[in-house]
N, C-alpha and C positions, 0 to 999 in steps of 0.2 A: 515490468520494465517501463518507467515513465517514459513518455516521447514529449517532452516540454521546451519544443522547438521550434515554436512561434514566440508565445508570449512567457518572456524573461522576466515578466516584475516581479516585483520584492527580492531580487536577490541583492546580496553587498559583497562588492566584492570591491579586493583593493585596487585602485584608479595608477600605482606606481608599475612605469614600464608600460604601460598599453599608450595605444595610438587612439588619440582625440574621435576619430569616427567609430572605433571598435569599441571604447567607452560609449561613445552614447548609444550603440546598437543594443546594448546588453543591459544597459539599465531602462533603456524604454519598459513601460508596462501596458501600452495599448494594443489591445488584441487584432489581429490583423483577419481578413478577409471571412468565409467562412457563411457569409449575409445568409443565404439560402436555407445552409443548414441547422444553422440557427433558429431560422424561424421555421421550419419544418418540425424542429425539436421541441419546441416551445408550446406550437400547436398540438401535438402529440400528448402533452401532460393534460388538454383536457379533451381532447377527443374522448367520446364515447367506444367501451372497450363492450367486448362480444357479452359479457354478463350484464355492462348496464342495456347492450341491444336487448340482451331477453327479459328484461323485468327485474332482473339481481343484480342485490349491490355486490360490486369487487369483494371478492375478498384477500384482496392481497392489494400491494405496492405497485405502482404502475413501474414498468418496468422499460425504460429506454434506452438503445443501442447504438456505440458508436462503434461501428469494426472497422478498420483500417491497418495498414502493413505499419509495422516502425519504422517509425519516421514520418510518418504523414499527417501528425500536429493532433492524433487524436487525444490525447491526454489534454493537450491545452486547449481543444475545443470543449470537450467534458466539464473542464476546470471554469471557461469561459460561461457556459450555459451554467453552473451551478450556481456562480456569480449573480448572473443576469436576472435568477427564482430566487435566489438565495430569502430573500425579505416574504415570501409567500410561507418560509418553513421557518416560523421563531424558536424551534428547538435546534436548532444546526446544521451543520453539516458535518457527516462523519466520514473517514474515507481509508481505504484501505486497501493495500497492492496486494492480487491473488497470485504471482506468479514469482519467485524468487530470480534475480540477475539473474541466475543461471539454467531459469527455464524449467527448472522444481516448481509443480502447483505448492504455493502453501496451503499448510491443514488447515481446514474449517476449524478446529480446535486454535488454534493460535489466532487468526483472525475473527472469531466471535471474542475471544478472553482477550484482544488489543482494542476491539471496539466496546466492550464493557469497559474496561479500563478507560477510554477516552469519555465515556458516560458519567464516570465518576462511582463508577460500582465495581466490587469487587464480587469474582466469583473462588469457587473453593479449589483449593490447589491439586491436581488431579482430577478435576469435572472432565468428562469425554466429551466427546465431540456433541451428542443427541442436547446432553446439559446445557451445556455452553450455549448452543444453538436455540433452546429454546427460550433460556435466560433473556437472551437478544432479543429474543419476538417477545416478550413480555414486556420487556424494557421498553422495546419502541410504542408499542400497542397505545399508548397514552400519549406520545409523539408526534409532532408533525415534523419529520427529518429530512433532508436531501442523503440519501447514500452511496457514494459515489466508489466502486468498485470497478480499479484498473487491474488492466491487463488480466483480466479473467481469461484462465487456460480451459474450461467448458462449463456447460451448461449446470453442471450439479453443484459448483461451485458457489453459484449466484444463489440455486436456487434454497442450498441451506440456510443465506442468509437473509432471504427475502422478508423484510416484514408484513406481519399478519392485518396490515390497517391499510384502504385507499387514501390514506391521510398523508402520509409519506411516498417519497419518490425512490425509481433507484435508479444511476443511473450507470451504464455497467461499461466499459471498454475491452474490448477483443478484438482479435485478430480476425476472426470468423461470424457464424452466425451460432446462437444461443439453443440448440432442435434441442425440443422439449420444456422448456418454459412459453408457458399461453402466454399470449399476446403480448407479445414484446414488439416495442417501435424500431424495426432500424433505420442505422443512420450510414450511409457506405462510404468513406472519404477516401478520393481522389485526388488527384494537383489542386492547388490553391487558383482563385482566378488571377488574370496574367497581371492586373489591374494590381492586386494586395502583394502579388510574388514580388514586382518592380518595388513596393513599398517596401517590403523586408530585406531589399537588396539594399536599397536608401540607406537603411536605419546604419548599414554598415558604413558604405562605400560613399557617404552621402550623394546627393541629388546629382552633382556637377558630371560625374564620370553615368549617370544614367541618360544623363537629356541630352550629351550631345551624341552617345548614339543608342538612338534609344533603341534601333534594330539588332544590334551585337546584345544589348540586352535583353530584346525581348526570344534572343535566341536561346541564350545561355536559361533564359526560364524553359523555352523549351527542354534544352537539353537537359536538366535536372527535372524534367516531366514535372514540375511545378511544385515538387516535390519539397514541404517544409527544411527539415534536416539536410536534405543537400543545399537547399539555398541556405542554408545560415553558415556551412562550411564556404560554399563558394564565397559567401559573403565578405566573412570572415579572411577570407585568403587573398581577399582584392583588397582590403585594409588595413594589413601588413605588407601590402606593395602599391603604396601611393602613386606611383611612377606608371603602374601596368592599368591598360585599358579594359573593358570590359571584352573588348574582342579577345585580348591577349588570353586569357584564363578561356572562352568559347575555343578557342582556337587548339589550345593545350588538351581540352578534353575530348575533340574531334580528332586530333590526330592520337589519344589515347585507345581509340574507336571504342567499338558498342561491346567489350570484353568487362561483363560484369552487372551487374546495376549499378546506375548512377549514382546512388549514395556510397558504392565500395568506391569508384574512381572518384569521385569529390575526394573522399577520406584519402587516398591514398597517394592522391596531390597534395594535399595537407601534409601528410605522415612522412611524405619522402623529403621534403622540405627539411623536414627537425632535424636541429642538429643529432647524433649519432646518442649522447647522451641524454637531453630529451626523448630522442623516440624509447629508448628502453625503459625509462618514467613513465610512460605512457601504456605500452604493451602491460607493465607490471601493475597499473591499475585494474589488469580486469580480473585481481586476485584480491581484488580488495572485499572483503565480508559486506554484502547485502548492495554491492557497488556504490558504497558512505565510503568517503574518502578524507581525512581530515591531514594534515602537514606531518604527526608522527607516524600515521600508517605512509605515506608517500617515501618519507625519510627512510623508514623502517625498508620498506620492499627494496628501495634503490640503495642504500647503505649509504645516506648524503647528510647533510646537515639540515635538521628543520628548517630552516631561514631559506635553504637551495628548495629544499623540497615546498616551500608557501610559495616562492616567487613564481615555481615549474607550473604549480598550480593557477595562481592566477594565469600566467601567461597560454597556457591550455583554455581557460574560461576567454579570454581574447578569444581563443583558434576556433571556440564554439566545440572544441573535442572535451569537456566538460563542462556542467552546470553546476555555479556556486549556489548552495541551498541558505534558505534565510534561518538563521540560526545565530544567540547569542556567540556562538563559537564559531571558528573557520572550517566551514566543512561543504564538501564538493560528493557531485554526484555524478558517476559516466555513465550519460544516456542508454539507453537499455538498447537503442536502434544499432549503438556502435559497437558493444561489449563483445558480440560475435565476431566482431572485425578485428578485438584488438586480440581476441582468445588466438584464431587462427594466424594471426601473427606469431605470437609466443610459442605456438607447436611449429612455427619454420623456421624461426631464427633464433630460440632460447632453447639449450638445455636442459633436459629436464631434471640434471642436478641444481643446476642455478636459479630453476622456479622454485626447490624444494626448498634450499637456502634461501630466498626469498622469503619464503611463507615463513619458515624457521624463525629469519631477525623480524617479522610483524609481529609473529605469536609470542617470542621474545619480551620486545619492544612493548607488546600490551600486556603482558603481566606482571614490567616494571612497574609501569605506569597504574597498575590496580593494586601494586603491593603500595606503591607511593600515595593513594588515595584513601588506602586504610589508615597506614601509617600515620597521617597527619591528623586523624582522631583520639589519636593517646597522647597522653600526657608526654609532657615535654622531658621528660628523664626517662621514658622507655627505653628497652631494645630498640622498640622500630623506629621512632623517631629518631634515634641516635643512627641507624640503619640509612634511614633519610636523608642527615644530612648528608651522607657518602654520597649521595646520589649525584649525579652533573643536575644544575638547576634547571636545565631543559625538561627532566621528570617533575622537578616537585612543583605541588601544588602552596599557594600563598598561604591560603587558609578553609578550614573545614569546609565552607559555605562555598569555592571553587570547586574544592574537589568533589563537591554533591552534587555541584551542577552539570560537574563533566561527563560521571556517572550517569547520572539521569539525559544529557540530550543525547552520547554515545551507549545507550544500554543496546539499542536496538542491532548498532553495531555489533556490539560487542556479544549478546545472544550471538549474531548467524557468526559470529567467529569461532564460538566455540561447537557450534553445530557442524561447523568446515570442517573445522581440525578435526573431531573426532568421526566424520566420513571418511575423513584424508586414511586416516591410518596408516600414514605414515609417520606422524609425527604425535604418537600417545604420551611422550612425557610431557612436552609440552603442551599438548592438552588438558594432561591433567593437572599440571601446574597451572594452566590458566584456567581453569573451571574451580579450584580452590581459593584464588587468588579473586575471582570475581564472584564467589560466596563470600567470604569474609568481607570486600567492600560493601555487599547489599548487606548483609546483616547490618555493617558498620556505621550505613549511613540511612538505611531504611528501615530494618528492622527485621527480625525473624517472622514475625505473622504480616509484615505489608508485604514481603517478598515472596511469601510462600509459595505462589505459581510460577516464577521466575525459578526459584529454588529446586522446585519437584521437576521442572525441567532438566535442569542442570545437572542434577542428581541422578536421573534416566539415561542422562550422556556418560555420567559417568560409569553407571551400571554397564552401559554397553561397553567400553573401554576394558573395565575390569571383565568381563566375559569375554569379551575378545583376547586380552593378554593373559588370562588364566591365573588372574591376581584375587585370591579368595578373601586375601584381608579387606582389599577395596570394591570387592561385591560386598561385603558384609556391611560395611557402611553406610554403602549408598544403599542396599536396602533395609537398615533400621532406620534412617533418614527418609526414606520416602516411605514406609509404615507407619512412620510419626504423624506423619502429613497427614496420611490415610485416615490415620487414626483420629486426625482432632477433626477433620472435615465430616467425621460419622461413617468414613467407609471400612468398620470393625472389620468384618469377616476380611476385604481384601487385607488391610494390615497384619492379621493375625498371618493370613498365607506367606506373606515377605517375613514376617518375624521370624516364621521356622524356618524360609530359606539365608535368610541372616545367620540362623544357630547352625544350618549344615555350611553353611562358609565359614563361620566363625570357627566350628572343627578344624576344617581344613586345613584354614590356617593356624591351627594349636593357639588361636588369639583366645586370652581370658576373658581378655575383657568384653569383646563382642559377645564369645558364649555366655556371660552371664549378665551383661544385655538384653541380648535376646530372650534370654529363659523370663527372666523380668518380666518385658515387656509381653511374652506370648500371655505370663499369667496375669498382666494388667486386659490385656483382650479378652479372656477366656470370661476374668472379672467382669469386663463391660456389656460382653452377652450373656451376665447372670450366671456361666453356669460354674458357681462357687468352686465347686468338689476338682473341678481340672487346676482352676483360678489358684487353689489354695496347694495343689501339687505340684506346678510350676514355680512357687513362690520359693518351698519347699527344695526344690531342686539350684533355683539360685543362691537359695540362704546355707545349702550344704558347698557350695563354689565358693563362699566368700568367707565359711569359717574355716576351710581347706587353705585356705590362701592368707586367715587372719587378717583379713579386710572387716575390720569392727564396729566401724560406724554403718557401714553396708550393709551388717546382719544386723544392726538395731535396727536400722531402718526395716529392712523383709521381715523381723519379727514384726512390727507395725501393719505392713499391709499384709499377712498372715492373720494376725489378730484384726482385722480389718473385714477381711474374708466370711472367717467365722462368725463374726457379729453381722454381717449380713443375712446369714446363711441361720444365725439364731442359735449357734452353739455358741454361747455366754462362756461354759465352761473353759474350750477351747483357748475362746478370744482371750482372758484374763492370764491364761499361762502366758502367751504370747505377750501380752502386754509387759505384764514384769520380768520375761526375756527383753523385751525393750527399753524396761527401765534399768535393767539390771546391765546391760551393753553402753545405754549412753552416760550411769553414774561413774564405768570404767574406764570410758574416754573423755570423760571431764567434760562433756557435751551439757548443763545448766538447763540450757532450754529445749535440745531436747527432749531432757528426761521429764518436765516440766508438762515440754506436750503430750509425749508417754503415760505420764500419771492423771492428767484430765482427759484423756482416752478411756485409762482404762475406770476411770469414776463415769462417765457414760454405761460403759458396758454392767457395770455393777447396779446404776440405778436400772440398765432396761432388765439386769433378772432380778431385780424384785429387791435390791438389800441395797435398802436409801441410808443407812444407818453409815454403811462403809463405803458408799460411793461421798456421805457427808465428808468423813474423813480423810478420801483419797483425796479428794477434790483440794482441802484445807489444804494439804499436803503440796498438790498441783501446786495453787497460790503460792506459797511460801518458796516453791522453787521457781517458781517465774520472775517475785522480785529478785530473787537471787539475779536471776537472766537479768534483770533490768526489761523486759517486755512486757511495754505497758499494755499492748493492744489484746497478750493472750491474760493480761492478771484482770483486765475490765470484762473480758468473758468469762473468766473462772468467777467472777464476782456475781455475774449474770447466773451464773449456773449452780451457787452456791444459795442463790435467793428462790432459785426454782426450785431447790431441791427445799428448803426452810419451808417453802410453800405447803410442800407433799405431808411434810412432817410436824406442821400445822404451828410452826413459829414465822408469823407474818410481819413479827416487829422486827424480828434479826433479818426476816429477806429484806426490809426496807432500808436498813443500814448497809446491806449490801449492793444494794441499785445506789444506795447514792455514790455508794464509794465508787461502782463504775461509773456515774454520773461526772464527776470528778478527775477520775484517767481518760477521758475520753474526751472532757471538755464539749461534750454535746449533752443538751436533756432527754432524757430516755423518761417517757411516761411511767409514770408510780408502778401500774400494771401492767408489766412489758408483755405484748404479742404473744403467743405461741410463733408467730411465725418469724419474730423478731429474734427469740431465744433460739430455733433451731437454725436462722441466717448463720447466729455468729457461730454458735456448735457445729456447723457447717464451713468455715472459716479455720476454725479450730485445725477439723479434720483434715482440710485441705494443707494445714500448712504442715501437721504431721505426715502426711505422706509426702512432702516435697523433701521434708528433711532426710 
């Protein structure tokens, strides 16, 4: 939970409706007071640590601490000091919040796999925690970093992601102290001095209402115990009353007496202020996913119009009861010091049908807007585009390059929303309509393999959903979907375990199509750990579900990776029946190329037992139905293999007219005497694209 309650720079926010001194309080960017601890921080990076006293080099990241309560400007002191070394670390800085709004530590898993991600590295979809973690110390090891890690909830947090080099910094923010990471620097903040408090009073109230008394305000600093976040509410509320003095607001909270901390009675002079309809805008923020707030979630929670809900917004970023984040897009963030205040509000004066409904029209509201982001990727006479234009124009996006970017600055969003909704459990349809809804936008606009840890997440949520509602179609799913993952990331054996519980869900649910799925896929696993004889009896098992069903192109296919099986396994005999079961199913479904890649299969399997004679002529054969297909890329390899085999059988003037003729389809030169390794590329090519079919 940031506390970015001194320094405001970079943010943008809109200047309509605010008041001249509350405008320039919020756009200022100069860091305020802090002198001390600054250079105390500073010096610390190179103070001599207990290893260099004994003779040994660090071996780790120097580790510096800023602990303080929220609200007492530690984030933008952290942010200030990163600033100030920034130019000592030419690889960057990276940074990353360990404790979710709602006071959930996040997984070292998610937080190692967002700062790869911010490295520009991808790690594998499904890595654990150990992985992740130690990718990151690899990563950094060659590094000179600044890594700034807020709102750390304990010490084991930090220290999973501690880099392995004294070349790098870390520097960490918490509430407390860090017992159990060696030599850590703290830093303990307290009220600001009275000198910077007056200044950030200024920034609101301008100068004129401080100087002529300057004692009512250097009270009112007392009374908010010098405290950032209260002074920037106090601040804030004496510049939307140009008229009232500095006493006037001291006076209000002395007779509010000492009932609370200072930052709850700021807030709640504020809070009682708003009109009846703003404050419920305001309470219904601290439901917002990951406390990212943009104008359709604000709309969405209060049932108002976008345009109401941006203006509620700016005018909030006035009150200092939100921070507008720097982003190409409008998006607001509620300080993590107030979210407790606005939560405990909501359990006194809302509902707790009217939060559910609440969360309802967000979860809603956000899986129009992800149906609306797919949609604008297809063709212009789709369903969904057609879909689209129904939409009110408030959803739709202009054009594809918006909706990528919307995806991309709200994903993070939109991750912890779909993590709420399915904690919520209350609301599983709409969870699972938004977990669908925001896989097909990332497929749509990212890609199945850039998304694939975003995905294996999603799919985990879903898995829980479907175990919890006792929906065996949609356990099935999400686990042949996260088996896949397994699977391409090298984690056979765990995917093969999800593949059979995919087949006992796919039972349950009498779905076909999962159980011969999965049966598939257990014997593409059993395949990948070599052990043929199961590989080739699963295959076996789906290919009798799909002639049961007269699913034809399905069984040509399984006869293929069947005869696939065998030829690895060195039953020739086998493979070749299987084979012309494959050719014999794709000549009946009119499949051309297919059959094509079927017949130069099975001339492979012919020349490895030994009869070049008839794999000469299967191959011919191959050829001849490939131009059929029109595929040039598999008739340039049958030509390739037709000249290897000329080779074997000692006519090396007919393989040269075959190399040119692939020379030719290919439009690239292929040396006279092609490779062995070059001939079994493309035979490898071949085979690939016959088992896709």
């Amino acid at each position: 939970m940031t506390d970015q309650a001194v320094d405001a720079g970079g943010t943008t926010v809109s200047e309509k409706g605010r008041r001249p001194a509350a405008a320039a309080a919020l756009t200022g960017s100069q860091f305020l007071g802090r002198t001390r601890e600054l250079k105390e921080l500073r010096a610390d990076i190179d103070r001599a640590g207990l290893d260099t006293l004994a003779g040994r080099k660090a071996p780790r990241a120097r580790v510096l601490l800023i602990a303080g309560r929220p609200g007492s400007g530690r984030t933008a002191l952290a942010e200030e000091l990163v600033r100030q070394v920034a130019d000592s670390y030419p690889d960057g800085v990276l940074r990353a919040r360990l404790t979710e709004p709602d006071g959930t530590p996040v997984p070292t898993e998610r937080t190692a796999r967002d700062l790869l991600t911010a490295l520009e590295l991808r790690a594998p979809a499904g890595a654990d925690e150990d992985d992740l973690s130690e990718r990151l110390r690899e990563a950094l090891a060659t590094r000179r970093t600044v890594l700034l890690l807020d709102d750390a909830a304990d010490a084991e947090q930090v220290d999973a992601l501690l880099p392995e080099t004294p070349d790098c910094l870390v520097v960490a923010v918490s509430g407390g102290p860090l017992t159990g990471i060696a030599d850590v620097r703290p830093c303990t903040l307290g009220g600001m001095d009275t000198k910077s408090a007056l200044e950030l009073l200024e920034r609101y109230t301008g100068s004129v209402r401080i100087t002529v008394d300057p004692r009512a305000a250097e009270g009112l600093v007392e009374i908010c115990a010098a405290q950032p976040a209260a002074l920037v509410l106090a601040g804030a509320w004496l510049a939307h009353r140009p008229k009232s003095a500095v006493a006037d607001l001291a006076k209000q909270l002395h007779t509010d007496g000492d009932d609370g901390p200072i930052l709850e009675r700021v807030f709640r002079l504020t809070y009682t202020a708003l009109p009846s309809t703003a404050a419920r805008i305001l309470r219904l923020l601290s439901l917002a996913p990951a406390g990212l707030v943009d104008p359709h979630t604000a709309s969405a929670l209060a049932g108002c119009s976008v345009g109401a809900a941006r203006t509620t917004l700016d005018d909030f970023t006035a009150l200092g009861l939100v921070r507008a984040v720097e982003s190409p897009l409008p998006q607001y963030e509620v300080p993590g010091c107030l979210l407790p205040l606005l939560r405990s509000l909501t359990e006194t004066e809302d509902r707790a049908a009217e939060l559910q409904l609440a969360r309802a029209r967000m979860l809603e509201r956000t899986v129009r807007l992800l149906v609306s982001c797919r949609a604008i990727t297809e063709t212009d006479s789709s369903p969904a585009r057609e879909k689209l234009a129904g939409m009110p124009r408030a959803l739709r996006f202009p054009n594809p390059r918006a909706a990528a970017d919307w995806l991309r600055i709200r994903q993070p969003a939109l991750l912890a929303a779909a993590r709420l909704a399915v904690s919520d459990g209350e609301l599983d349809t709409l969870a699972r309509r938004l977990m669908a809804a925001l896989v097909r936008a990332l497929v749509a606009h990212v890609g199945t393999q850039a998304a694939a840890p975003e995905l294996y997440g999603i799919h985990r949520l879903v898995l829980d959903v479907a175990e919890r509602r006792n929906l065996p179609r949609e356990k099935a799913a999400a686990l042949l979907n996260l088996a896949d993952l397994d699977a391409q990331t090298g984690r056979t054996t765990d995917a093969l375990a999800r593949y059979r519980a995919a087949l006992d869900a796919g039972r349950e649910a009498n779905d076909p199509y999962a159980t011969g799925r999965a049966m598939e896929s257990v014997g593409g696993a059993h395949q990948e750990l070599g052990d043929y004889d199961r590989a080739a009896d699963w295959y076996g098992r789906a290919l009798a579900q799909r002639l049961a069903r007269d699913e034809r192109a399905d069984a040509a296919r399984l006869h293929g990776r069947i005869a696939t099986v065998h030829t690895y396994a060195g039953r020739y005999g086998e493979a070749l029946r299987n084979w012309r079961s494959a050719v014999t199913g794709y000549r009946r479904i009119g499949d051309v190329a297919g059959q094509a890649r079927a017949l130069s299969e099975m001339a492979r399997v012919q020349e490895y037992a030994g009869r070049p004679e008839e794999s000469l002529a299967t191959c011919q054969e191959a050829a001849d139905w490939a131009r059929r297909a029109d595929d040039v890329r598999l008739q340039a390899a049958l030509q390739l293999r037709l000249a290897d085999t000329l080779d074997r059988l000692g006519d090396p003037a007919a393989a040269r007219l075959h190399r040119t003729a692939a020379e030719r389809m290919l439009g690239d030169e292929l040396p006279e005497s092609a490779s062995t390794r070059e001939q079994d590329r493309n035979a490898c090519e071949i085979r690939s694209a016959v088992e896709e079919d």
